[in-house]
C-alpha positions in Angstrom: 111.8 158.8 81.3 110.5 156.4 78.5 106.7 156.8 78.1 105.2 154.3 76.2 104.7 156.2 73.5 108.1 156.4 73.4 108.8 152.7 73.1 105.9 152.0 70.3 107.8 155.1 68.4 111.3 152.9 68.5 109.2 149.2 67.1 107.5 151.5 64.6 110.9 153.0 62.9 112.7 150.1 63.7 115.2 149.2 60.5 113.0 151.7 58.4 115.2 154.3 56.9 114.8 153.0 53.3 111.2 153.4 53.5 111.1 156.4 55.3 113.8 157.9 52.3 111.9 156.7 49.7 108.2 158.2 50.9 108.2 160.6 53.3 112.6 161.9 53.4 111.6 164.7 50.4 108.4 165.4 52.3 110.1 166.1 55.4 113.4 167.9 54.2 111.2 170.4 52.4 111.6 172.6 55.9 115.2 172.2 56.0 116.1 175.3 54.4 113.9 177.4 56.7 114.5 176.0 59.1 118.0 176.5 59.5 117.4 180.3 58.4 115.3 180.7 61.2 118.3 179.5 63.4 121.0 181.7 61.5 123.2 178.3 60.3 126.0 179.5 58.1 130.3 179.2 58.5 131.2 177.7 61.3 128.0 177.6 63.6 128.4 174.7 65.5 125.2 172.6 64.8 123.4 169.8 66.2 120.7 168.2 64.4 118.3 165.8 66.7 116.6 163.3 64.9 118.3 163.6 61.9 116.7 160.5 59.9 118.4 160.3 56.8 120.8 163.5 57.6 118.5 166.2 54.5 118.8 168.8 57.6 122.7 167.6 58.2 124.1 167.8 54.5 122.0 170.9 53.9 123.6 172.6 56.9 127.3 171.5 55.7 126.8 172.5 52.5 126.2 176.1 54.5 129.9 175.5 55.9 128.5 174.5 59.5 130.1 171.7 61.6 127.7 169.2 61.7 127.1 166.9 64.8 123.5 163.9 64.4 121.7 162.1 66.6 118.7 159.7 65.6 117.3 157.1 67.8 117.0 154.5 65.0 120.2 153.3 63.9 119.3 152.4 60.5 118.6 156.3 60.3 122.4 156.6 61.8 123.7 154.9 59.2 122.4 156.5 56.2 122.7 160.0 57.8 126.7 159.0 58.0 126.3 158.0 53.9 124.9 161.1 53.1 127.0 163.3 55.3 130.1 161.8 55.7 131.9 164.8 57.4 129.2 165.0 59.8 129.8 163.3 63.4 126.8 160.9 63.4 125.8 158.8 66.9 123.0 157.0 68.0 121.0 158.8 70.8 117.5 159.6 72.3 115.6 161.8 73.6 115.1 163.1 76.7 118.5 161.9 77.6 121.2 162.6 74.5 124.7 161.8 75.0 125.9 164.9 74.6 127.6 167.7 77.6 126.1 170.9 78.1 125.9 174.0 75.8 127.8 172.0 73.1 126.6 173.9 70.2 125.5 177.2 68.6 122.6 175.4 67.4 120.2 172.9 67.9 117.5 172.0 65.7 114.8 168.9 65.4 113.2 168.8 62.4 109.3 166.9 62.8 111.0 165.6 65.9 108.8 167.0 69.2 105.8 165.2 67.2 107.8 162.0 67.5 108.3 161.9 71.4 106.0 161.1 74.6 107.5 164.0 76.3 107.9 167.1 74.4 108.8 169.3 77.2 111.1 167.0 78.2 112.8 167.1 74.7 112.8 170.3 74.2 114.3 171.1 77.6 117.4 168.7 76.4 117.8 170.9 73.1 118.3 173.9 75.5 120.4 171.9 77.9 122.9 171.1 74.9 122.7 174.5 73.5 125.4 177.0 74.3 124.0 180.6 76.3 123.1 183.1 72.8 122.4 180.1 71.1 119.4 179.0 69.5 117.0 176.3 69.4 114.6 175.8 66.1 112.1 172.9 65.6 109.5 171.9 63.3 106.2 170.3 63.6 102.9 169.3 61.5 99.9 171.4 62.3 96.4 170.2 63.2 93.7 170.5 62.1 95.8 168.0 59.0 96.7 170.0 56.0 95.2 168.5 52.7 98.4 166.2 51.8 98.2 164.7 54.5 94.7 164.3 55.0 94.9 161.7 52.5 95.5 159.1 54.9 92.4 160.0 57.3 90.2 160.1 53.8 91.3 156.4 53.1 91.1 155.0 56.4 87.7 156.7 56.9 86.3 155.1 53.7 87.7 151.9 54.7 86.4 151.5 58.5 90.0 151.7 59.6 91.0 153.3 63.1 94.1 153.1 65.3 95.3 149.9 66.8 94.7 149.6 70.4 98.7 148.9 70.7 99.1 152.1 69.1 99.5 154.4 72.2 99.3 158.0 72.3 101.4 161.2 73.9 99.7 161.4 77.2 96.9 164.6 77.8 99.0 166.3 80.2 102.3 165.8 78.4 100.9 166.8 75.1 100.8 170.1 73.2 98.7 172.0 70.9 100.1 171.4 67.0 100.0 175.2 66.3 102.2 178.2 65.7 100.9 179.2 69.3 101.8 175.1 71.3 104.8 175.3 69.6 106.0 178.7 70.9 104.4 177.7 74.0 106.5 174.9 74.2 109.8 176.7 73.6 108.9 179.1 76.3 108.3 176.7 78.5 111.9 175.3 78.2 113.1 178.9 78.9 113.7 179.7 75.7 113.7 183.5 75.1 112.6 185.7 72.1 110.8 182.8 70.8 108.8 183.2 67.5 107.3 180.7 65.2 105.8 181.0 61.7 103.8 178.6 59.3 105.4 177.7 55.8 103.2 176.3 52.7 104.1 174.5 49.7 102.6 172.5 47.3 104.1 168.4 47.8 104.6 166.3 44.7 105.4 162.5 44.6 105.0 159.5 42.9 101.5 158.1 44.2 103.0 154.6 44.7 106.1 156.1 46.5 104.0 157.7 48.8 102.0 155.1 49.5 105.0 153.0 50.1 105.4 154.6 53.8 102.2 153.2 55.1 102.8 150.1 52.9 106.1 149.8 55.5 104.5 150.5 58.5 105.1 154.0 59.1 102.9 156.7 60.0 99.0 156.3 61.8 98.1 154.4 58.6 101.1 152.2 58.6 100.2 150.9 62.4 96.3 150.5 60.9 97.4 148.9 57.9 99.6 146.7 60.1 97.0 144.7 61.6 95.1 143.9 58.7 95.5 140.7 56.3 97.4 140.9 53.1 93.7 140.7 51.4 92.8 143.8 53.5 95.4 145.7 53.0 94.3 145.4 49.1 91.2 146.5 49.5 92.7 149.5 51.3 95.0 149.8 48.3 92.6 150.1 45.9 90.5 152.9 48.2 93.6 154.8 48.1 94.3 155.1 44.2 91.1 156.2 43.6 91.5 158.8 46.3 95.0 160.2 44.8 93.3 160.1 41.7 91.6 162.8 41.5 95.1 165.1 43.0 97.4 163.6 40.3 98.9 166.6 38.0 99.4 166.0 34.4 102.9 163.9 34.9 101.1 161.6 37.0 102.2 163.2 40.0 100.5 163.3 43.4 100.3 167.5 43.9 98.7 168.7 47.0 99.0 171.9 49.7 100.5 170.9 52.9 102.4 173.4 55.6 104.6 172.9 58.8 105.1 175.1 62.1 108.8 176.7 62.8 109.9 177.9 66.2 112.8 179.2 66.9 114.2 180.8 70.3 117.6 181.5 72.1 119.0 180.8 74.9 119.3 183.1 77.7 
């Protein structure tokens, strides 16, 4: 079922891959690594990567000698995920419904993709339907309360009188989970996953302040759908609030440098 959640989520990563790989890609593929250690990727595990964006999960895992199967439901993602990994079988397809048989693969893994949909139960039920029996499932969320990178953006929108767009829709209450090492688990369990686990990971994130500031600039993220709305004037002004709030987190190359973390679950199927 498409919530519509789900539909604002496909307008607001439509054709935005180059964007999304120059601000937030780096960000994001920082979990790839652990991620795929938590699943055991490594010769020959027959993996499936959901959301892949622009394929950092995908090339890592085939560098690890897996065989690599995509999926992202923005097909500007699909096509640079089949530049970067071109011996990787890349296809359009979304979640709840991929187009995919059953217990396809040794592992399955969406990395910051249960955030992305109106139905995470739903999704995560369809990573254990495509999963083979022993295999196992591993995703990755961002926590709340916000770690401090990212609450950046609520600092700047605060200061500028800035809130979510009434056409920005929400996941529904009942639908929803909590963002935490316990929701997450909770969720995987719920999908009947077994010997589920999750951790937290921590690093420090460095960037150029204007690239990061270049994935609201394109519309994506909470701030990107406030910033959206606003005039070209507006959006200035909201400029302006945000360099003096990066200002004080620049290192000595210049460099945005700030704690963030991410939740890994992992669980197998019985």
């Amino acid at each position: 079922m498409t919530t519509a959640f789900d539909a604002y989520e496909r307008r607001l990563w439509q054709g935005r891959a180059s964007a999304y790989q120059l601000s937030f890609a780096a960000l994001c593929g920082r979990t790839a690594p652990a991620l795929l250690d938590a699943a055991g990727v490594g010769e020959r595990t027959r993996l499936l990567d959901v959301g892949t964006g622009t394929g950092t999960v995908a090339a890592l895992a085939a560098t690890r000698g897996a065989v690599v199967t995509a999926v992202d439901a923005e097909q500007s993602m699909v096509e640079a995920a089949r530049r970067a990994v071109p011996g990787a079988d890349v296809r359009h397809g979304v979640l709840p419904d991929l187009p995919l048989d059953d217990h396809c693969f040794d592992v399955t893994v969406g990395n910051f993709v249960v955030n992305h949909v109106g139905d995470p139960a739903a999704a995560a039920s369809e990573l254990r339907r495509v999963t083979r029996p022993g295999g196992r499932v591993a995703v990755s969320i961002w926590p709340v309360p916000a770690p401090p990178l990212q609450q950046i953006w609520g600092s700047v929108a605060a200061a500028c009188g800035l809130r979510r767009p009434d056409s920005a829709p929400t996941v529904a209450e009942e639908l929803n989970f909590t963002r935490d090492e316990d929701g997450l688990a909770h969720l995987l369990r719920g999908a009947g996953l077994a010997e589920v686990s999750a951790h937290t990971v921590t690093w420090t994130h460095r960037a150029d302040p204007e690239d990061w500031w270049a994935g609201p600039a394109n519309g994506i993220g909470v701030l990107g759908a406030m910033l959206g709305v606003l005039s070209v004037a507006e959006v200035a002004k909201v400029k302006a609030e945000y360099d003096r709030t990066v200002a004080a987190h620049l290192d000595e190359s210049g460099r945005l440098a700030l704690p963030t973390a991410a939740v890994i679950a992992v669980g197998r199927v019985p």
